[in-house]
C-alpha positions in Angstrom: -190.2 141.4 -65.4 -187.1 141.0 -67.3 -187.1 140.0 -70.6 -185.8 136.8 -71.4 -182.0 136.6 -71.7 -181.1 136.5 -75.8 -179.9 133.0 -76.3 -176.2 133.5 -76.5 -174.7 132.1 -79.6 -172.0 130.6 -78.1 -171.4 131.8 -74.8 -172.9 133.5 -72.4 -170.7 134.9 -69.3 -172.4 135.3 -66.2 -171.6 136.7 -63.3 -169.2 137.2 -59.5 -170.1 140.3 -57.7 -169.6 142.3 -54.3 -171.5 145.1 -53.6 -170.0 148.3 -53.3 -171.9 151.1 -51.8 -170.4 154.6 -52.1 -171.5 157.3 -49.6 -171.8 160.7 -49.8 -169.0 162.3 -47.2 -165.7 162.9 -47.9 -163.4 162.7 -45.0 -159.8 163.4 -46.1 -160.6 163.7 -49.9 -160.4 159.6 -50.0 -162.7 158.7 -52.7 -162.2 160.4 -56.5 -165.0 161.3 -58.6 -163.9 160.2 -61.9 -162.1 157.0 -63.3 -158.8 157.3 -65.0 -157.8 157.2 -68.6 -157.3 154.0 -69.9 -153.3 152.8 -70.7 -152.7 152.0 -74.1 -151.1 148.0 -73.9 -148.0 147.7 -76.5 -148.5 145.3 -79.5 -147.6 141.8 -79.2 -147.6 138.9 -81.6 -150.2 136.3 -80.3 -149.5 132.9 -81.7 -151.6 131.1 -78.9 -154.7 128.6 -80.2 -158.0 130.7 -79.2 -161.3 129.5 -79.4 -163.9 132.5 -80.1 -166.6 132.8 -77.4 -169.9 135.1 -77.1 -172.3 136.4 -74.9 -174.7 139.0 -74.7 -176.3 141.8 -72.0 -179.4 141.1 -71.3 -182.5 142.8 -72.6 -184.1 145.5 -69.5 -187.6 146.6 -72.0 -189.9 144.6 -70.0 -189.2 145.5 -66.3 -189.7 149.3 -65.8 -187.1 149.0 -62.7 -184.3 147.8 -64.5 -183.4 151.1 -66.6 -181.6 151.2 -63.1 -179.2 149.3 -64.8 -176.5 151.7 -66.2 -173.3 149.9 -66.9 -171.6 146.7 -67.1 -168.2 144.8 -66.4 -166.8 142.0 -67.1 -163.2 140.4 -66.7 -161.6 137.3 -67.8 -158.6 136.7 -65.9 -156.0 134.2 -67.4 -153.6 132.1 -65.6 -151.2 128.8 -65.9 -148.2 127.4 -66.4 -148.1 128.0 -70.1 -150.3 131.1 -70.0 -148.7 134.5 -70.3 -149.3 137.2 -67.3 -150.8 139.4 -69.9 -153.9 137.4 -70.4 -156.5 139.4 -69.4 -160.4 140.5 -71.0 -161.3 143.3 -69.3 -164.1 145.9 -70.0 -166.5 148.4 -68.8 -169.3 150.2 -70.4 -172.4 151.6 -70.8 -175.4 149.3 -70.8 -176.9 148.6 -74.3 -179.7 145.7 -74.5 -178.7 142.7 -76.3 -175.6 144.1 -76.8 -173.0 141.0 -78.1 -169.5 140.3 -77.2 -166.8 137.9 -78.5 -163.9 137.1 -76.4 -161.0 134.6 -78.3 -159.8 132.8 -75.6 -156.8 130.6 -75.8 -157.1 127.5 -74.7 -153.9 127.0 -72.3 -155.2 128.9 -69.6 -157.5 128.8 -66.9 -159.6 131.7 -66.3 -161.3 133.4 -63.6 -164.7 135.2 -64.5 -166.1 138.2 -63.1 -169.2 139.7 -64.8 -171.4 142.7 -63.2 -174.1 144.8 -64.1 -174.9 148.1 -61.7 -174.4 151.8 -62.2 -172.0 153.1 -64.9 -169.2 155.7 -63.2 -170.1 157.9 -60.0 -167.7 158.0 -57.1 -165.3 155.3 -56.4 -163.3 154.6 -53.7 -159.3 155.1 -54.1 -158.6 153.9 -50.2 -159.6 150.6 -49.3 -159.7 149.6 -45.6 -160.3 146.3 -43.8 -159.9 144.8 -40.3 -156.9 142.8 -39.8 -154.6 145.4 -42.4 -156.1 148.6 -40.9 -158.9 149.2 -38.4 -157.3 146.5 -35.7 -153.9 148.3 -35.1 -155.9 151.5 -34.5 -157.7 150.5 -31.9 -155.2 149.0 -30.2 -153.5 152.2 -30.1 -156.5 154.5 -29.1 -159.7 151.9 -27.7 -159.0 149.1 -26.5 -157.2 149.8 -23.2 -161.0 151.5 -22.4 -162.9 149.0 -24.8 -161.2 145.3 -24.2 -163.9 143.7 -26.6 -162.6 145.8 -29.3 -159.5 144.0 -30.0 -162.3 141.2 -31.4 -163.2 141.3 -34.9 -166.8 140.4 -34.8 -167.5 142.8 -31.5 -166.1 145.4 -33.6 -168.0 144.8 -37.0 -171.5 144.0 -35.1 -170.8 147.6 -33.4 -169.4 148.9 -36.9 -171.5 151.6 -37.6 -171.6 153.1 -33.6 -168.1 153.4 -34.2 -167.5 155.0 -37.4 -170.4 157.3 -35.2 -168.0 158.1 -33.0 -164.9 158.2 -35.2 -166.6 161.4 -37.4 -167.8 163.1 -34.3 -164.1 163.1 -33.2 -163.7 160.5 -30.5 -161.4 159.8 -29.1 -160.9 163.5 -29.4 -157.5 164.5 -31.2 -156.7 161.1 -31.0 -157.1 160.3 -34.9 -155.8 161.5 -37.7 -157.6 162.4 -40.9 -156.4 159.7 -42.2 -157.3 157.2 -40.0 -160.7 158.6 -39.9 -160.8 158.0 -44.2 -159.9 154.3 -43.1 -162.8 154.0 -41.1 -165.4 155.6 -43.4 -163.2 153.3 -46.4 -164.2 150.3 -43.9 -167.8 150.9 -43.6 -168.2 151.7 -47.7 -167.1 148.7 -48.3 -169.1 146.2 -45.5 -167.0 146.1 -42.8 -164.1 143.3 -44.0 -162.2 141.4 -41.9 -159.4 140.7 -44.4 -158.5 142.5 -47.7 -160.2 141.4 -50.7 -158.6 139.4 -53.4 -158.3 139.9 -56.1 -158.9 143.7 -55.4 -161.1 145.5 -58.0 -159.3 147.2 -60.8 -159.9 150.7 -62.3 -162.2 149.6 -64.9 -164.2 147.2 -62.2 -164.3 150.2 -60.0 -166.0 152.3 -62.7 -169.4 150.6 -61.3 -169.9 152.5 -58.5 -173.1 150.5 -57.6 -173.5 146.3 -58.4 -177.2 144.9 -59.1 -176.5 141.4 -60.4 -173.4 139.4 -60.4 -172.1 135.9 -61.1 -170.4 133.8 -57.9 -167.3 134.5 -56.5 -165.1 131.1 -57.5 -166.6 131.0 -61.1 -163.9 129.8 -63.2 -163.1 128.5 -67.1 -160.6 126.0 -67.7 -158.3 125.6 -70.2 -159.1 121.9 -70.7 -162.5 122.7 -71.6 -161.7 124.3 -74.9 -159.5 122.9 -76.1 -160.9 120.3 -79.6 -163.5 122.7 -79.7 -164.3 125.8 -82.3 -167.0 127.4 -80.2 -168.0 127.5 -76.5 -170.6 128.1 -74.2 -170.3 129.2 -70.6 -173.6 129.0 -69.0 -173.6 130.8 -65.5 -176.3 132.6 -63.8 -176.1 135.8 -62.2 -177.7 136.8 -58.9 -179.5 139.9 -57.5 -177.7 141.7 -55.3 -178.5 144.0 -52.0 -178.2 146.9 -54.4 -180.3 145.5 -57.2 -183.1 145.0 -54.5 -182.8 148.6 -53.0 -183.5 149.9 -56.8 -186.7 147.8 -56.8 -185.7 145.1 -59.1 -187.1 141.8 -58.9 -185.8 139.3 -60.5 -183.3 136.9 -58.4 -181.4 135.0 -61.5 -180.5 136.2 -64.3 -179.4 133.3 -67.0 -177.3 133.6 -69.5 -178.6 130.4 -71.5 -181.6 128.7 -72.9 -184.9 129.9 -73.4 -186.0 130.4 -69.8 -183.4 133.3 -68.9 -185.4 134.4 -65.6 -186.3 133.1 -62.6 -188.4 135.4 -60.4 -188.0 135.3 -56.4 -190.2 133.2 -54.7 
């Protein structure tokens, strides 16, 4: 069992996470093994009103599974009329119980949230691959004048991993190039999308290579909210994931507020 979640002293940021599963072959060198060096930012004068807010990780002592639990990211992504394009919190890391954050937020923008915890670094993926932007206009080209159904999305995803079969074993023989064939592998890592992503995951997100526990997808902070306040409290849950259940954890929220901070599967 977890422990419970420390109560966060003014915020705590959950969670909006989608499971990326790295493989182990490497078809046209398209995945790279280590994350880049940061970009030092330039200095600039920030007259905005901010508002500070916490949160904490929380604590893995009491369930003997969750040492699984490696590395964390989180991201708050500012946006608005009178908010500048730079606003952005953004940070990953290696997992330290209870460890605290404070982000000063300002409060003319509305922000997206995106918190994770998983597996700190490994191989990421540096090709990303989807249906409708990739995987469609090759089979047009090479399958579908033997395989009608093939020009249909879900035929092809239901048959996804017959294909990508097929695709490494070299069929349609000489048919593909190697890159092509790193789109296809790209595709299956990550699930077999119909569309691209957005946002797409940024260096730092991608320095999880594995995601356990996340917060939902829309989660979002307005600007409205802080503002007359000093302080704030975002209270989100976050939710196991695919991943986090493969490592044999068992806890299925995650809370970032109040005294009962887990909620065990039924």
């Amino acid at each position: 069992m977890f422990a419970k979640l420390p109560i966060i002293i003014s915020i705590s940021l959950a969670m909006s996470l989608t499971l990326s599963a790295c493989g182990t072959e490497n078809k046209a060198n398209y995945r790279k093994g280590t994350i880049g060096a940061p970009v030092a930012a330039e200095a600039v004068v920030d007259t905005l009103p901010r508002i500070p807010v916490k949160f904490k990780l929380p604590n893995r002592n009491a369930e003997a599974a969750a040492v699984a639990l490696t590395g964390y990211y989180y991201r708050l992504q500012g946006s608005g009329e009178s908010c500048p394009a730079t606003e952005n919190k953004e940070e990953v890391g290696a997992y330290v119980d209870d460890k605290g954050f404070i982000l000063k937020l300002a409060n003319v923008c509305d922000y997206t949230i995106t918190f994770k915890l998983g597996v700190l670094a490994g191989p990421v993926l540096t090709a990303t691959s989807n249906f409708d932007g990739n995987i469609k206009s090759i089979l047009q080209s090479n399958c579908v004048s033997c395989h009608k159904t093939y020009s249909d999305y879900a035929e092809v995803k239901a048959k996804g991993d017959l294909i990508v079969q097929r695709v490494e074993a070299g069929h349609p023989t000489g048919a593909l190039s190697d890159d092509d064939i790193a789109k296809f592998l790209a595709w299956k890592d990550e699930g077999y999308l119909e569309k691209d992503p957005s946002p797409a995951p940024t260096e730092k997100e991608n320095g999880l290579s594995a995601v356990y526990y996340r917060n939902n997808n829309n989660d979002s902070l307005k600007g409205i909210e802080l503002k007359s306040r000093t302080q704030y409290e975002l209270r989100r849950s976050l939710w196991l994931q695919a991943a986090g259940q493969s490592q044999g954890l068992k806890v299925n929220e995650l809370f970032s507020f109040d005294n009962e901070s887990i909620k065990n599967t039924p």
